[in-house]
DRENZARO-525369 format. One record per atom (N, C-alpha, C, CB): x, y, z. Coordinates in steps of 0.02 Angstrom, whole numbers, plus 50000, padded with zeros to 5 digits. Each point is the difference from the previous one (the first is absolute). Glycine has a CB too. Example, Ala and Ser with C-alpha at 12.3 -4.5 7.8 and 13.67 -1.06 7.14 Angstrom:
<atoms>
506604971650390/499555005950000/500455006050000/499054994150062/500775011249902/500425005950003/499615005550037/500594996849892/
</atoms>
This chain:
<atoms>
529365328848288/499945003750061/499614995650050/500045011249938/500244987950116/499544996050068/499255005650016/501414994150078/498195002349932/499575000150017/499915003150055/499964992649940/499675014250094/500025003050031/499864996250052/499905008149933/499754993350138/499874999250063/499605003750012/500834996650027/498585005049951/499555005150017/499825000750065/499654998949902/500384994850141/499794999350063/500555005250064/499474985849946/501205017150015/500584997950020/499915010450001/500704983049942/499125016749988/499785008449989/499655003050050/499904998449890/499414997650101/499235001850059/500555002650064/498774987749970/501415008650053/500184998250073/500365006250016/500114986649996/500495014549945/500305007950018/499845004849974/500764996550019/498795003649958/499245005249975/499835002550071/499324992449889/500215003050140/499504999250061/500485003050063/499264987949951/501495009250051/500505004450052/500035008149987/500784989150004/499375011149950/499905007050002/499345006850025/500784993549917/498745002850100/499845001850042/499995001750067/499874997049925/500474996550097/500075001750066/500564991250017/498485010350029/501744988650045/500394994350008/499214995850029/501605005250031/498484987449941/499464996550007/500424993750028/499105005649904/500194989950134/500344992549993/499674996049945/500254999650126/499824994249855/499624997549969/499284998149990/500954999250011/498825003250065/499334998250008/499745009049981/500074986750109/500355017949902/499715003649972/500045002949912/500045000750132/500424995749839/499914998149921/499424997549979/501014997749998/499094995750026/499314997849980/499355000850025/500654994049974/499165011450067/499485004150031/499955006249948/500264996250133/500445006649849/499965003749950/499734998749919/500805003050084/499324992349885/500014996549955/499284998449991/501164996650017/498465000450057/499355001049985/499655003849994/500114994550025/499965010150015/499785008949998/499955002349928/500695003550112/499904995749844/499945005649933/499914994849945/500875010850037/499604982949970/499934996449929/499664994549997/500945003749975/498774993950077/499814992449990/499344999349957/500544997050118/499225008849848/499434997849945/500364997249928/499105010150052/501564991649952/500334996949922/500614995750024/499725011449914/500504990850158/500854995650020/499835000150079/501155005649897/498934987850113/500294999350080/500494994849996/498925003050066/501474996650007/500384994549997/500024995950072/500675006449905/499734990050111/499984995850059/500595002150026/499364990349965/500475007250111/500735001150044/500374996749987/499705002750076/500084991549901/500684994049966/500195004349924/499414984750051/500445019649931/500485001049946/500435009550033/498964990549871/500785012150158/500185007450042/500474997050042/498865007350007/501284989750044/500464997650054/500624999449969/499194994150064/501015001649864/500214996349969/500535009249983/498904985249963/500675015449985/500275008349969/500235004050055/499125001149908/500415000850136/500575003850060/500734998450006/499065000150068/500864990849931/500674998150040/500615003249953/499494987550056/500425009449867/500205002749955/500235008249991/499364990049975/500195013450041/500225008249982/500355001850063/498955004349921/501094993150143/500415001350041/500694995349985/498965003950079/500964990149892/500814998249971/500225005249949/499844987050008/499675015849950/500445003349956/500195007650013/499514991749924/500145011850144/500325004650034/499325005049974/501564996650005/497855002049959/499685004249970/499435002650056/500334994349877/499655001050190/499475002150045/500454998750048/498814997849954/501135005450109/500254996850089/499584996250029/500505009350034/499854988350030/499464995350037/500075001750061/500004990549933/499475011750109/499915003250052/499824996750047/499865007649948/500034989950118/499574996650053/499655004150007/500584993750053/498635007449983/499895005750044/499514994250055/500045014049900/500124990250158/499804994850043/499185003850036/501564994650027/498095001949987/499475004350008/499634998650056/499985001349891/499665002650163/499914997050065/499404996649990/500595008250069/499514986849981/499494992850013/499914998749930/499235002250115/501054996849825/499974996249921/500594999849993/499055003549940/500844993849991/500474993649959/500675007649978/498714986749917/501865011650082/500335002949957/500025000849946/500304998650056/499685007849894/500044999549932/500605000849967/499025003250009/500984995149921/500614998949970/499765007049946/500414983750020/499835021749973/499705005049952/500635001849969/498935004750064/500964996049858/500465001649965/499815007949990/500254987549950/500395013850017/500205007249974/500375000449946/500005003350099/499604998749839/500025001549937/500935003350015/498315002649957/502274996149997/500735004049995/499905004849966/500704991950006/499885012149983/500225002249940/499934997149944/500585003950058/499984989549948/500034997249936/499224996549978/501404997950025/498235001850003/499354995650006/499675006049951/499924992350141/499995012749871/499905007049968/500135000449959/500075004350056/500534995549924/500315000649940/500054993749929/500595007850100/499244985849952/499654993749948/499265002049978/500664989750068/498955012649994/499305000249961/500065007549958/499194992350105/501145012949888/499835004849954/500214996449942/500105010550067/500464986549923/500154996249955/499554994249969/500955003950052/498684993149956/499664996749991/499225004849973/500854991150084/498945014049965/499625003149969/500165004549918/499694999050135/500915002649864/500275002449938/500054995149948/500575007750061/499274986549933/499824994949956/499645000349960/500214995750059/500005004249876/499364998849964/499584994750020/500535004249913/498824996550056/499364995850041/500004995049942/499115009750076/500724982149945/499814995749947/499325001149977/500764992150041/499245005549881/499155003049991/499674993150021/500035009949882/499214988650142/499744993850027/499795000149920/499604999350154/500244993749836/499404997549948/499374999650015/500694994349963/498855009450023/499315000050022/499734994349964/499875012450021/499634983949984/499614994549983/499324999949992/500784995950045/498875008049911/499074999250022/499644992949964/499815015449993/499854983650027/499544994649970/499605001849958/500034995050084/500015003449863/499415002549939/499324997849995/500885000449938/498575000550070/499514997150010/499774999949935/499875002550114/500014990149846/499954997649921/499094999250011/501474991449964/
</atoms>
């Protein structure tokens, strides 16, 4: 079995909240998870482009007065229907590791 994309999960996790751009992913990302997971815009930009090739997010302009235009995606159907699927997964078990103190 390939190896998931967890980064790929987060991302249409975090849409379902609401339609974001990337800067607000990774604004999000710091907000709830960054004491165990954060990531970079060089790896988020990358995945957007991706889940909008594969039809699982849209890509929106929004233009905004006197600022930059944003690019904000929107979680699909099918995007929906990959991450319930993915949540219905069985979970891998981790290997825990303690140090024994001799």
């Amino acid at each position: 079995m390939p190896k998931l994309n967890r980064t790929k999960q987060a991302i249409l996790g975090f849409l379902t909240w609401e339609p974001m751009s990337g800067y607000d992913i990774k604004k999000a990302i710091e907000d709830s998870t960054s004491n165990f997971w954060s990531e970079s815009y060089g790896q988020i930009y990358p995945i957007l482009k991706r889940l909008t090739e594969e039809g699982l997010v849209t890509q929106s302009l929004l233009t905004t007065r006197g600022g930059r235009d944003r690019h904000v995606y929107t979680i699909t159907e099918a995007g929906q229907e990959e991450l319930r699927r993915w949540l219905s997964e069985p979970t891998e078990l981790s290997v825990v590791r303690r140090a024994v103190a001799e």
